[in-house]
Backbone bond lengths (Angstrom), bond angles and torsions (degrees), N, CA, C in turn:
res aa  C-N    CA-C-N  psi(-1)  N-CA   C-N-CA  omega(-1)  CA-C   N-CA-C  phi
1 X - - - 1.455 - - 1.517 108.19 -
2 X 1.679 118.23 136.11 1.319 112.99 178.38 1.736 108.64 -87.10
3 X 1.139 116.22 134.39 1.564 127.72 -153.72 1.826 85.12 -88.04
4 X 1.632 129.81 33.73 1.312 126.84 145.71 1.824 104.85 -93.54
5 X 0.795 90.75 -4.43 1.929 101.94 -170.77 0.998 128.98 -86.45
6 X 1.601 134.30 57.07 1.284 119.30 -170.96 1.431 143.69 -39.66
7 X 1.176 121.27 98.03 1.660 120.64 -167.36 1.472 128.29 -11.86
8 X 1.831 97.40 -51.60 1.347 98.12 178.42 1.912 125.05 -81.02
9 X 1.249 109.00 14.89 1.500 120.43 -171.32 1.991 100.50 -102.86
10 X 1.173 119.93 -6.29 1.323 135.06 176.87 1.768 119.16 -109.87
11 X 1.069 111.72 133.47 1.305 113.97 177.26 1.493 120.13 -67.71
12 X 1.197 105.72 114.90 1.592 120.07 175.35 1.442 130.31 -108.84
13 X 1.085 99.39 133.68 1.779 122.24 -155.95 1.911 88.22 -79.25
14 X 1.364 113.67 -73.03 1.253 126.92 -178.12 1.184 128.74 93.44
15 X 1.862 110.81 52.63 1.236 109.19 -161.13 1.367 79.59 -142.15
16 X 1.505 121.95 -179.65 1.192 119.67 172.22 1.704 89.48 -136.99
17 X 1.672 100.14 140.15 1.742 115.36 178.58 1.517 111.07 -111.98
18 X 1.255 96.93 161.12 1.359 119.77 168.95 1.605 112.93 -123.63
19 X 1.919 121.99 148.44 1.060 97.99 151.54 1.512 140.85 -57.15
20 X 1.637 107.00 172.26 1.571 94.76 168.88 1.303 124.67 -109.88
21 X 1.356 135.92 125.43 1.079 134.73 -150.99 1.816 101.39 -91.48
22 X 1.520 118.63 160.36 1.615 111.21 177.49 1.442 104.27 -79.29
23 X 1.687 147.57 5.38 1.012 142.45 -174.31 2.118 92.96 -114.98
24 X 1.329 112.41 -33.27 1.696 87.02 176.30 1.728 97.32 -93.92
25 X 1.125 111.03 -25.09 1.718 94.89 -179.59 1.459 117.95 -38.27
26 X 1.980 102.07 -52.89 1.644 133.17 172.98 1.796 88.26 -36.34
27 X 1.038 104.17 -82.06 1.643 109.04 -149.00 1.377 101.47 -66.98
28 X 1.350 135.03 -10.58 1.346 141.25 176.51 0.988 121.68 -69.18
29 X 1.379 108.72 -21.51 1.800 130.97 -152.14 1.300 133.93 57.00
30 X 1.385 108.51 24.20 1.418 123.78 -160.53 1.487 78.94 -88.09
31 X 1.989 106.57 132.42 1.687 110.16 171.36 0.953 104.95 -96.34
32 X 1.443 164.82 80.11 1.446 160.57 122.11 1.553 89.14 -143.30
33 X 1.261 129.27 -0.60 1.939 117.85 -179.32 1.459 125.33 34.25
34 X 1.910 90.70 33.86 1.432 107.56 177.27 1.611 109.76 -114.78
35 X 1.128 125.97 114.73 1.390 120.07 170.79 1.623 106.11 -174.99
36 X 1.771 104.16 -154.93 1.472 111.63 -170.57 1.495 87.33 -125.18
37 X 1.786 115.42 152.91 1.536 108.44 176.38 1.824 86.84 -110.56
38 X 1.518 102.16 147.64 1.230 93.34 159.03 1.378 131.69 -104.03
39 X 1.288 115.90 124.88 1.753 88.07 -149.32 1.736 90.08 -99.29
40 X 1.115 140.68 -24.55 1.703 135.11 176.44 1.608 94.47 -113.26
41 X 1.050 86.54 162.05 2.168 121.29 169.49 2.110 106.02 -131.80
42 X 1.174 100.14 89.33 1.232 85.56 159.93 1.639 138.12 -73.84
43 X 1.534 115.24 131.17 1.420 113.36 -168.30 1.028 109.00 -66.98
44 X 1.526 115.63 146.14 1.878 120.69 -167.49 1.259 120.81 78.78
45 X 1.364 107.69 17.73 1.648 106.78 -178.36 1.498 98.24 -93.72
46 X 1.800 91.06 -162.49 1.588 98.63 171.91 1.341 116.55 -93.13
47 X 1.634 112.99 -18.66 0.956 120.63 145.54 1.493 156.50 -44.40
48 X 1.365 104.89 -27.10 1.630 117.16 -160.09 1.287 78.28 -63.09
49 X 1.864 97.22 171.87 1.515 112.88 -172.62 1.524 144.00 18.29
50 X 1.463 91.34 25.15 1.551 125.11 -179.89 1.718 114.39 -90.71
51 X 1.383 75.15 -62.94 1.883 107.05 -159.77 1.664 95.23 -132.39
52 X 0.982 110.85 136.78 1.421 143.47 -171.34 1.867 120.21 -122.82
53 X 1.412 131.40 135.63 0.709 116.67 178.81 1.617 120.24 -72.46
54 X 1.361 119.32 159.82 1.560 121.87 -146.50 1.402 142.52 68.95
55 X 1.330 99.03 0.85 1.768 118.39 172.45 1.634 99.21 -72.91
56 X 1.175 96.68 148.82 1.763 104.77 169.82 1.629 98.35 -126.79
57 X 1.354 97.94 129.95 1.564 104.16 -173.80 1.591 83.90 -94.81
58 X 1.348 113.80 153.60 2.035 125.62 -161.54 1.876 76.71 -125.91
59 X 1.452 117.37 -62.53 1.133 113.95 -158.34 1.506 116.48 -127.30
60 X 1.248 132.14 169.52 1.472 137.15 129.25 1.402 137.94 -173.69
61 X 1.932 96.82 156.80 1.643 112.27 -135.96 1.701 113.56 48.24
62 X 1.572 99.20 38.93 1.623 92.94 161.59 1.338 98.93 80.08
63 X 1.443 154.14 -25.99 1.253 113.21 158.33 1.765 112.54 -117.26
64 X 2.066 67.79 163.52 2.091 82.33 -163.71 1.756 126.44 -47.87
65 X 1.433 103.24 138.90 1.679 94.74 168.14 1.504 106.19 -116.93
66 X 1.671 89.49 138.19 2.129 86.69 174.95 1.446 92.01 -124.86
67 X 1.373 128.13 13.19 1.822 128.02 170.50 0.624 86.44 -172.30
68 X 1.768 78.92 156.69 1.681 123.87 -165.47 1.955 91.95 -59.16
69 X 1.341 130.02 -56.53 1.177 115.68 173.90 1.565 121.23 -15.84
70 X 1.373 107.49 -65.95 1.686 108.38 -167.53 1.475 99.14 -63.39
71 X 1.198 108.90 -29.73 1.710 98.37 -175.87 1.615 110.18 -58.57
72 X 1.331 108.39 -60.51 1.276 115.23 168.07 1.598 138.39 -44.33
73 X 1.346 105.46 -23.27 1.325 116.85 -179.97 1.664 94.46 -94.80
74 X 1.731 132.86 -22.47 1.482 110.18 169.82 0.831 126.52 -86.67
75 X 1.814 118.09 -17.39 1.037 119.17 171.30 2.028 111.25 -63.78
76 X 1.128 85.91 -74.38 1.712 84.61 158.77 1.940 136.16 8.70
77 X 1.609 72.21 -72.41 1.486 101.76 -174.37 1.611 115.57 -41.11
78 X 1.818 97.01 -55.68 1.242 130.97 172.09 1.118 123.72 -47.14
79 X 1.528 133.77 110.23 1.284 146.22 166.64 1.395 140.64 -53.37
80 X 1.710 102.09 -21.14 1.372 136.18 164.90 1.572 99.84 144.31
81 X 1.385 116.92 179.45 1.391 116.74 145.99 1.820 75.36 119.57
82 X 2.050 108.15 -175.24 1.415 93.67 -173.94 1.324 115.67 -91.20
83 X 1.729 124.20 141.51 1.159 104.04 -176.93 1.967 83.78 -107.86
84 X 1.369 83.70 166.54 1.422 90.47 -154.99 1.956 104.34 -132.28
85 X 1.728 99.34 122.45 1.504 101.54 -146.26 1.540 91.27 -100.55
86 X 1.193 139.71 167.68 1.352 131.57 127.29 2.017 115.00 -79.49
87 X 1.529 118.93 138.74 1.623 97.91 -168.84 2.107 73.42 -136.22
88 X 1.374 95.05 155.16 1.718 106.97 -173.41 2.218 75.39 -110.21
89 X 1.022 101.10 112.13 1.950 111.73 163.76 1.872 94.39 -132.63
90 X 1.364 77.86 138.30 2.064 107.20 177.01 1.398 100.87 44.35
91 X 1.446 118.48 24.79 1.460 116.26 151.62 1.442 99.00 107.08
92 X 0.978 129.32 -0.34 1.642 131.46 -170.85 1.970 117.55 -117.89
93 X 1.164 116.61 126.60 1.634 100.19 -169.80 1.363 117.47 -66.77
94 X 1.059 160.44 141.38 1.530 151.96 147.61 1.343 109.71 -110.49
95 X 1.246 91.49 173.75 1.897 87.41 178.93 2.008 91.17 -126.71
96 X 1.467 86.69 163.95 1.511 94.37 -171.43 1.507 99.83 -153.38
97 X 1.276 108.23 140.07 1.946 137.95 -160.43 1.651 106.66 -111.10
98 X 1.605 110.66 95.11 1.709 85.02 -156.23 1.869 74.37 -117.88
99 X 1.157 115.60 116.26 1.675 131.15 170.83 1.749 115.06 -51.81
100 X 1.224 111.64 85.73 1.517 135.67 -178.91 1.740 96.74 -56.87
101 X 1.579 116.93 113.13 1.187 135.76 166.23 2.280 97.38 -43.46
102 X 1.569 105.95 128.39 1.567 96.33 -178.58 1.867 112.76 -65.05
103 X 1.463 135.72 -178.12 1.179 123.06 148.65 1.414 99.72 -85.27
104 X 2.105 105.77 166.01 1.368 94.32 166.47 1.313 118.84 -100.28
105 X 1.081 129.92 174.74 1.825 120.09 -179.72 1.569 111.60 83.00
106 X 1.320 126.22 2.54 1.324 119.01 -173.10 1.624 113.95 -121.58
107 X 1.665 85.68 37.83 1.489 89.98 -176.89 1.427 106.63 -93.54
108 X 1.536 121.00 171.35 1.347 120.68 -169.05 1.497 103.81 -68.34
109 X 1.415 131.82 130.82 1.442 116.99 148.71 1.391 104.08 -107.91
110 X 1.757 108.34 153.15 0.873 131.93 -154.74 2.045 98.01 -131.99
């Protein structure tokens, strides 16, 4: 993050990741042993009761993440609103809708 950027003017997920390694992907059940682990959920995020620690996010808005980078760069990307992950938890894929806080000032002027 460039320290001109105030934290709270960016959309935050509020989790903290890890890579994924090919031995926890294996035991994760993640089938391509490509993704992000999440290893914290901070409470009060957009996350809480979303995302859980041990989820592996595979994707989001449809394209793949294999690091915490790409995660960061979709979250990023995102203006607010839901961005929407696929995560492999207890071995099974689901998808999950986690409602991205908006920026302010990036509304349309007209």
């Amino acid at each position: 993050r460039r320290p001109s950027e105030p934290a709270e003017s960016r959309p935050r997920l509020g989790v903290t990741l890890q890579p994924l390694t090919d031995q926890l992907g294996e035991f994760l059940g993640v089938p391509s042993k490509k993704g992000v682990l999440i290893a914290s959920v901070v409470s009060g995020s957009a996350s809480a009761g979303k995302l859980k620690s041990g989820d592996v996010v595979i994707s989001a808005d449809g394209k793949s993440v294999d690091t915490p980078e790409a995660l960061s760069r979709a979250v990023r990307e995102k203006s607010g609103g839901p961005l929407v992950l696929k995560v492999i938890r207890d071995k099974k894929e689901i998808t999950v809708s986690v409602d991205l806080p908006g920026e302010e000032g990036k509304g349309l002027k007209l």
